[in-house]
Steps between C-alpha positions, in 0.01 A plus 500: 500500500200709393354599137680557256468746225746582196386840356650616143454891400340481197396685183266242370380116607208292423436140573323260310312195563417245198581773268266769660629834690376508878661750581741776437708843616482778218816688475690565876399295812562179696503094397503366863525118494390357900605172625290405825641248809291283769541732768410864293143648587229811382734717703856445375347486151345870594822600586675447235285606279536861639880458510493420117262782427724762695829396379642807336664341160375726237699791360273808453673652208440111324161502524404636196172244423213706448250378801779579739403773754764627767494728850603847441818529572628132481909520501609123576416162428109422545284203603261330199233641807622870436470488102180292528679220249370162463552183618543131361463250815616106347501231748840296497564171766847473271582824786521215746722257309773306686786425282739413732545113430542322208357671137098494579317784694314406800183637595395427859589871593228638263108514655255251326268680287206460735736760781672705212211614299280639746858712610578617164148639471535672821852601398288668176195620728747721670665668231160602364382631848775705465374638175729279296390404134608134541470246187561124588592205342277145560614287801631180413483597099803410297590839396690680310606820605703779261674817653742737432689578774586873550873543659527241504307493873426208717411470841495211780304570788352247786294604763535231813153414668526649890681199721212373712560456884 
């Protein structure tokens, strides 16, 4: 078990916190919500970053937002890296929920703030190294995020921390 992120295509999001917008994707681009465990460090976070970035997901031919730029000569899907689209990044423990017994969630999976935040900012620091414009949400806010989901599109991926020997 590694970090968890659920990405949703997207042609619009913003979240909110007490009524203000923090952040938000005009038009095309990525909400990517991260859930963090004990054992995930700087480096899986890295790593998955660039896998969410590179994930070709976008059809060429529906990018028609104005601030979208594509290669010459583009004829399949693209990455959110290859049309320069943005980025929403929202922190989410619920990723880690265990619902397997009786009718509450448990929560011992998910990283205590004090491990998770610091990883979800490296998990941000990364996609803007790579040239990413990134917009965030506000750790530990109660937030409400809005999205319209293009597809509809939604992704799981978890990237495993290296077994140590």
């Amino acid at each position: 078990m590694g970090m968890r992120v659920l990405i949703q295509r997207v042609d619009g999001a913003r979240v909110d916190v007490d009524h203000q917008n923090v952040g938000a994707v005009e038009g095309p681009g990525l909400v990517v919500f991260v859930g963090v465990t004990h054992t995930d460090t700087p480096a899986v976070a890295e790593r998955l970053a660039r896998k969410v970035y590179a994930l070709r997901i976008f059809n060429p031919t529906n990018l028609t937002h104005t601030n979208v730029c594509l290669p010459p000569g583009v004829k399949g899907e693209v990455s959110a890296a290859e049309a320069g689209l943005p980025l929403l990044v929202i922190s989410q423990f619920t990723l880690y929920a265990d619902t397997r017994k009786g009718r509450r969630p448990g929560w011992s999976a998910a990283a205590p703030g004090p491990v998770a935040e610091p990883l979800i900012d490296s998990f941000v620091a990364a996609l803007q190294k790579l040239g990413a414009d990134v917009s965030t949400g506000i750790f530990g806010a109660d937030m409400r995020v809005s999205l319209t989901n293009d597809g509809p599109m939604t992704l799981w991926l978890e990237e495993d921390a290296p077994a140590t020997t």
